[in-house]
C-alpha positions in Angstrom: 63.5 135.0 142.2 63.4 133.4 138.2 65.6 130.7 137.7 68.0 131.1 135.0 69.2 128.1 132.7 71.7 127.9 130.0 71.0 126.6 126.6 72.4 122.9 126.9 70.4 122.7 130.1 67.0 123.6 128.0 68.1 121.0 125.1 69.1 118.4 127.3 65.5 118.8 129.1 63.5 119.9 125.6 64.8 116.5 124.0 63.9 114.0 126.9 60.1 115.8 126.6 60.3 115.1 122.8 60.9 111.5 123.9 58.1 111.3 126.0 59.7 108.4 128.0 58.6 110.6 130.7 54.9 112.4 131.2 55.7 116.8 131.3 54.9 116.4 134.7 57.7 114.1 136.1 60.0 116.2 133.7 58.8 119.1 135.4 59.4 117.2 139.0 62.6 115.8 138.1 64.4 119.1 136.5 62.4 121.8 138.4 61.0 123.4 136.1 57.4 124.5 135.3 55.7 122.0 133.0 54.8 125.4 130.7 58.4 126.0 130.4 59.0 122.7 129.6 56.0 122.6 126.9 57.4 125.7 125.5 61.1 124.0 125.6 59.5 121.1 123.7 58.0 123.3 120.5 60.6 125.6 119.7 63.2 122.4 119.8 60.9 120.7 117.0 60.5 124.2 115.5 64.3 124.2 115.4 64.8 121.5 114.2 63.2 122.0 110.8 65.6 125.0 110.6 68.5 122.4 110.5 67.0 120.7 107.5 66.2 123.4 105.4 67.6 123.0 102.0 70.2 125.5 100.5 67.0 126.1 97.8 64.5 127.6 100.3 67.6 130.0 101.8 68.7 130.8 98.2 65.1 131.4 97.6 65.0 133.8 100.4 67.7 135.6 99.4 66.7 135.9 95.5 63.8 137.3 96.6 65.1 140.2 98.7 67.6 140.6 96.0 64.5 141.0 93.3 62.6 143.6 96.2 66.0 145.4 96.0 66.6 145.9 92.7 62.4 146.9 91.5 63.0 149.7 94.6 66.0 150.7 92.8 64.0 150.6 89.5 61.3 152.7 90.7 63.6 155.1 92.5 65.6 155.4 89.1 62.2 155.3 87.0 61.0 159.1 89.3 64.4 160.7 88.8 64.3 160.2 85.0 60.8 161.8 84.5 62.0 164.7 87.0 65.2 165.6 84.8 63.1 165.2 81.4 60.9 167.7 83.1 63.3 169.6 84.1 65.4 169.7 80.8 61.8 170.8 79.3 61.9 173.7 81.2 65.5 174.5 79.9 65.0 174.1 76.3 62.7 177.1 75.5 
């Protein structure tokens, strides 16, 4: 049967591995938990991390940029229907 542990458990072990006070392996004695886990633990709490620190530029950033993808879709889309009605009022005229 897995063994299931809540975030604050993970943290609490993920941090004292980022420490390394204490080698994987007596972390992985002491808390019961496979030393993979715990390696795995250990790198997405330092990815994390850097999540924390991101600047408000690099998310504006991001969001400019889905905003610019947006509106040149929009563009495009808008740029099709035109040259379908001139066609269309072509047909029309004569």
């Amino acid at each position: 049967m897995r063994k299931s542990f809540n975030a604050d458990f993970k943290a609490k072990v993920a941090l004292e591995a980022i420490k390394e006070e204490k080698t994987i392996a007596e972390l992985s004695s002491r808390y019961e938990v496979h030393r993979t886990q715990l390696v795995d633990w250990r790198k997405r709490a330092l990815v994390g991390v850097r999540e924390v620190f991101k600047g408000k530029q690099e998310k504006t950033n991001k969001e400019n940029e889905k905003l610019v993808d947006e509106l040149y879709r929009q563009i495009g889309q808008l740029k099709v229907e035109n040259e379908w009605l001139k066609k269309k009022s072509l047909l029309f005229e004569h």
